[in-house]
N, C-alpha and C positions, 0 to 999 in steps of 0.2 A: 504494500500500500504506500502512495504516496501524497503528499502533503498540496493542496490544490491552492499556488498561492494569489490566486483571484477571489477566493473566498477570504484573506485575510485580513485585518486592518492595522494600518500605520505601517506600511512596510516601505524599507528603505534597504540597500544594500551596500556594504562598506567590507572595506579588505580587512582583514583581523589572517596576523601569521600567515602575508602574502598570499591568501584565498580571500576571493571573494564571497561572503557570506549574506543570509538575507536577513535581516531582523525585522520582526512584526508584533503585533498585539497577542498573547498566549490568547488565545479563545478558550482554553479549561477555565487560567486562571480568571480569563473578565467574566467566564459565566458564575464564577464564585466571589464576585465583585472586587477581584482585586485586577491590577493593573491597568488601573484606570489613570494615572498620570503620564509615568514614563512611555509606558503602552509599548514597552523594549522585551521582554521578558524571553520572547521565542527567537531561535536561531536556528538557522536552517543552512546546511555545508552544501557544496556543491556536490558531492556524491548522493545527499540523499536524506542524508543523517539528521535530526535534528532532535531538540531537547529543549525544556525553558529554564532558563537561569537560576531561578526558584528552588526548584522542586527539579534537582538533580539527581539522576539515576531511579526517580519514581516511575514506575512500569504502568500503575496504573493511571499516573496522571499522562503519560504519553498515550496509551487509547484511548483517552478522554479526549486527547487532541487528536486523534487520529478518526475518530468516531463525530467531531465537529464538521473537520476540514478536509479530512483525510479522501482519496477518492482510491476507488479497484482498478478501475481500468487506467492504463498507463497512454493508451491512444489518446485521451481525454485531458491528460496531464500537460501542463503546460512547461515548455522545453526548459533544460539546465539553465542555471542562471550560473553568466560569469562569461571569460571569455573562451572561445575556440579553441582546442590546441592546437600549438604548433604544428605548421606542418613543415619536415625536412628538405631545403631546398636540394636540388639535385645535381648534382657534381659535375662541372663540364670534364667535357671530354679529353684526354689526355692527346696531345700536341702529337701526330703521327710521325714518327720520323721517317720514314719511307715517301720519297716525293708522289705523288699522284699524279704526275704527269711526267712523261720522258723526251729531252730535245734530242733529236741527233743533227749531229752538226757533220755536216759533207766536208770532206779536207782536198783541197785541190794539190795536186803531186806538180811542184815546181819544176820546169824543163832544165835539166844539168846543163852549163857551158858546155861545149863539145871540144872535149881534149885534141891539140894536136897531135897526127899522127908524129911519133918524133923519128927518125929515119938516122940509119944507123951508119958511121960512116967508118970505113975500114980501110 
């Protein structure tokens, strides 16, 4: 089950331990007439998690909130709050050393001077 935070009042969202977290009105506790000031009581993590400040590690007062706000279906649920994960930019390609293209180059054969015959005198 999760926690349906359109149903909740005074909600506001602030980073606490570089998460972003939601803070809203406990609806256990205002329906027990407390948290009527600060109307901070409830916290809710981006995974899911949540608990009211109050009345920590109360099991029963967490289905009490969960039996207010709480919803079944997850289709219904309204999306993570916070930001996107990263995503891993992708690594350019390493520099091929092998050329991709091949010149050939024509060598023209220079015509030799034409040696004297030298003639032999005896």
């Amino acid at each position: 089950m999760r926690i349906d935070i359109k149903k909740l009042k005074n909600v506001t969202r602030k980073f606490r331990n570089n998460e972003l977290v939601t803070i809203a009105q406990c609806p256990a506790c205002a329906a027990d007439g407390h948290d009527r000031n600060g109307r901070n009581h409830l916290i809710i993590r981006q995974d899911g998690r949540f608990g009211c400040v109050i009345n920590q590690g109360d099991t029963e007062h967490n289905k009490e909130i969960l039996d207010l706000v709480g919803i079944e279906d997850t289709s219904e649920a309204s999306p993570p709050v916070g930001r996107p994960p990263r995503q891993k930019r992708p690594r350019p390609r390493p520099i091929n050393p092998i050329p991709t293209k091949i010149t050939y180059i024509k060598l023209k054969i220079r015509p030799q001077p034409e040696a004297e015959e030298q003639t032999e005198v005896v």
